[in-house]
N, C-alpha and C positions, 0 to 999 in steps of 0.2 A: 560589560555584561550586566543586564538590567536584569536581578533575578529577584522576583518576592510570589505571596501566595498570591492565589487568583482568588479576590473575593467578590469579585463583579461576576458571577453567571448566576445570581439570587438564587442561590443554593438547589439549583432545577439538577446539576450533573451530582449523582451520587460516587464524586470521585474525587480524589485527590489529586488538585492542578494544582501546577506554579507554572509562571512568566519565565523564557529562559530566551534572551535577545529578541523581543516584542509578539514569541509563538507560546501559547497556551500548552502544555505538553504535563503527563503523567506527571507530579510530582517524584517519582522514582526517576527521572531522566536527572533531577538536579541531582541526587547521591551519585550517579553513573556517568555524571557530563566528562570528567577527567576521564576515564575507564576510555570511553566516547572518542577523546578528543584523542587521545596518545596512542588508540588500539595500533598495534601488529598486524598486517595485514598483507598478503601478494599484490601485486600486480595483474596477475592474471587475475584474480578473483574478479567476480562478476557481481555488480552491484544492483539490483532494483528497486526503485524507491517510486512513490508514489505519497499522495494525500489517502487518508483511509477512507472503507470503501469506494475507489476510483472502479471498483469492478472488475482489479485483472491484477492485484498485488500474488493472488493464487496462482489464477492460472496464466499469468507470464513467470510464475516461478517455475510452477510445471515444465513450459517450455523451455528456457532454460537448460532446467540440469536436464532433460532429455536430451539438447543439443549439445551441452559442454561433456555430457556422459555417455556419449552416442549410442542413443537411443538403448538404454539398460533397463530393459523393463522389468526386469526382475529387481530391479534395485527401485526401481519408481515404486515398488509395494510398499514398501517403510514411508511409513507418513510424512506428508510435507515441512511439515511443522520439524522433524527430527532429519531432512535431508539437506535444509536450507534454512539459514541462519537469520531468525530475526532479534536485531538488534536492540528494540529495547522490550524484548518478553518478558524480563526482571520487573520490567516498574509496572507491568498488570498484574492483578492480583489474579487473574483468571489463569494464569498460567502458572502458579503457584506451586502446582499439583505436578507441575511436567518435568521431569526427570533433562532435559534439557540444559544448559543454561550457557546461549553462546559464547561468552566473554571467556570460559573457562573452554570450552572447546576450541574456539579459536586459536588462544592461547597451546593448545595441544593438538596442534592440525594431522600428525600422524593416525591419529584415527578418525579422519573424515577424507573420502573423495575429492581430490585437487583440480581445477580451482573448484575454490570454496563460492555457493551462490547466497550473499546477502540478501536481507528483507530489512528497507528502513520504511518508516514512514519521517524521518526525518527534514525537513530543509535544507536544503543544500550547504546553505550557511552552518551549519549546524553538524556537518558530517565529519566525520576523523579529521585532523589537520592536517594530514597527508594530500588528503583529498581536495580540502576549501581552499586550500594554498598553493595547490597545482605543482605541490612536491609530486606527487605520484599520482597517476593516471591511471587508475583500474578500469576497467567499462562499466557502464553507467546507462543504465536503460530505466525511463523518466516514462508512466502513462500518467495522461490526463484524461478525465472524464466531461462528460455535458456537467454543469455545477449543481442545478438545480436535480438531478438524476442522483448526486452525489449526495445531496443533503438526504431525498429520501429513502435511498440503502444505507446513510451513515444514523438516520432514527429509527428506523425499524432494527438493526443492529444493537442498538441503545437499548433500545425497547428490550431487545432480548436478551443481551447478554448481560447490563448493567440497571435492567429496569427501571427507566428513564421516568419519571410519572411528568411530566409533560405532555400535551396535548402537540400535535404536528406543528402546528400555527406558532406555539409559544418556540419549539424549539429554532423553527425558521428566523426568529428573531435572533435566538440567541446565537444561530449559525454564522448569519449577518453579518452579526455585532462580533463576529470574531470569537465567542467564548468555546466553541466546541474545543476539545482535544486534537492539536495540531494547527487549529485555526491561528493566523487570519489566513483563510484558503490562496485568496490571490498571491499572496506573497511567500507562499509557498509553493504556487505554481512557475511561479515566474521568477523565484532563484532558480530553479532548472529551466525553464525556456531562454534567460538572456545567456546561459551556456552550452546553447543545443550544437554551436555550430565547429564546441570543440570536437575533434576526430574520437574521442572515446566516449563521449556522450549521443545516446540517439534516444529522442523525445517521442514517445508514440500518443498514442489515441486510444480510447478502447472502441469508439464507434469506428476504426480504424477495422481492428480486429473481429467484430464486430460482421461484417461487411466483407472482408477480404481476409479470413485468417491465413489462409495460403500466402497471401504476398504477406503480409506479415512476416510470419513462418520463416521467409525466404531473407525479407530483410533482417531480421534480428539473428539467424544461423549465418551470412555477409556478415557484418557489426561482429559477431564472435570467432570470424573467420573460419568458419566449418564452411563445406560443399558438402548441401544433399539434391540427392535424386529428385525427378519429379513425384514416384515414388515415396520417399523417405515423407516429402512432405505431405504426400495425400494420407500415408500411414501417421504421421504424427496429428492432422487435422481432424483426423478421425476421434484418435485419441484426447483431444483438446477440444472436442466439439462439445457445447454446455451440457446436453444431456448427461453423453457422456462422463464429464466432471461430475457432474447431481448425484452421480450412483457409483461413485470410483469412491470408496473407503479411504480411499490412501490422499484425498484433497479435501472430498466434503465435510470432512471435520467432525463427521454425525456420531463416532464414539466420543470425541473428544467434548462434545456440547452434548452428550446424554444426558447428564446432569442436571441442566439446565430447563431442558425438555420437559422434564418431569414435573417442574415448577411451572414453565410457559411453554407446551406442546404447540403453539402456534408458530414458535419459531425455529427459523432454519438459518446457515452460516450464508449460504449458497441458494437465494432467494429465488428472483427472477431472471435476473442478468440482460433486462430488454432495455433497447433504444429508446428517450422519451416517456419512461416509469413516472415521472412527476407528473403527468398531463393527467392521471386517475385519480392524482391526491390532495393537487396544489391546485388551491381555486386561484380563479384570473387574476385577483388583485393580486396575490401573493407571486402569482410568475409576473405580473406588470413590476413589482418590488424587485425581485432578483432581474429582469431586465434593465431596470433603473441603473442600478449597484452592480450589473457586471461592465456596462458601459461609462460606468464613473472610476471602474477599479484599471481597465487597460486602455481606456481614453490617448494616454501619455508612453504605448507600448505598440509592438506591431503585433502583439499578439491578434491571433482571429480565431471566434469562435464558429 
């Protein structure tokens, strides 16, 4: 393991990174790597991982424990954040404040809902060694985003939650070059896509979801082995439709970022959520650059964008 601080993003990210096997990640991931590595965990539990801002780390968690908890709407009032367990909450400082702290719930699963639904934005590489070692098989549901869509809900995010004082353009470089948190994206996408074709692995899309939430819907409740209605699904897509989400308390995070509000009222957790967002912001050269760089990163993959 190649682990030291990150001092190449010339000090644009107001955060504390380290290097932890060639991915840029919170510095609090290196205090929590063992915690990480040796977690306790079911088989059943349901795992969703994604790169951040992919656009659906929420609301494919939504779906989820709606499917794994059949459809308990009374229970889907308690915030996301305290139904569904993300893994590394400890190493933000943003969540500091949240009476939460997985590692310790996990550890005492009698008071949480069985299976338990994870939130990484982990690497595959990088997941419990249960998991990277193919000792134990939990499900494992992987989206991926358009990249360039991805960079500009993962700045405007920046912008608001860790007030990024970078300019759009500067950050684009430093996305690139690999220094954001979680970066280098490709290789973070693509330790989940070369094991999409394991049986507890299913790899989505959000322009997928997007497009089609119903089938969706249908494939990710298959993959968890639940039967629903045609019904069940039109009730759950309802419930899952963006709107929807914008104004549901219990996802859009908007007591949890009050605080923040106060300081930058221009921002929201739970943005836009539309197809093709970078076309409004990324001038031509800078999407000819990410076309360059995504066709140099999966050149040598079968991946297709």
């Amino acid at each position: 393991m190649s682990l030291h601080e990150n001092s190449d993003s010339d000090g644009k990210f107001p955060l504390n990174l380290t290097i932890i096997d060639g991915f840029t990640l919170p510095k609090g991931c290196e205090e929590m790597k063992e915690q990480y590595d040796y977690l306790e965990f079911s088989e059943e539990d349901v795992w969703i991982c994604s790169f951040p801002r992919s656009g659906c780390s929420t609301w494919m968690q939504e779906m989820v424990w709606m499917i794994v908890n059949d459809f308990d709407f009374k229970g889907a009032e308690t915030p996301i954040h305290e139904r569904c367990l993300f893994l590394e909450k400890t190493t933000l400082q943003i969540y500091n404040s949240s009476r939460i702290n997985p590692i310790e719930n996990i550890q005492n699963r009698k008071d949480l809902k069985n299976p338990l639904v994870f939130k990484t934005h982990l690497p595959f590489t990088l997941l419990p060694k249960q998991i990277s070692s193919g000792e134990k098989k939990p499900k494992i549901i992987y989206v991926a985003r358009d990249v360039k869509d991805t960079c500009v809900s993962y700045y405007h995010y920046g912008k608001f939650v860790w007030d990024y004082k970078t300019d759009f353009n500067e950050y684009c470089d430093l996305f690139l070059r690999g220094k954001a948190p979680y970066s280098p994206y490709w290789n973070h996408v693509l330790s989940y896509w070369q094991m999409r074709h394991n049986p507890n692995i299913l790899f989505l899309r959000y322009e997928e979801m997007k497009s089609d939430l119903g089938g969706v819907i249908r494939r990710v409740s298959q993959f968890l082995h639940k039967s629903l209605t045609d019904e069940q699904i039109k009730i759950l897509s309802h419930h899952l439709d963006f709107e929807s989400m914008k104004k549901n308390p219990a996802v859009n995070y908007e007591a949890f970022y009050e605080p923040l509000r106060k300081l930058r009222p221009e921002g929201r957790f739970i943005r836009k959520g539309t197809v093709g967002d970078h076309k409004t912001i990324m001038s031509l050269d800078m999407q000819k650059k990410f076309d360059d760089w995504i066709e140099s990163s999966i050149q040598d993959t079968d991946y297709a964008v």
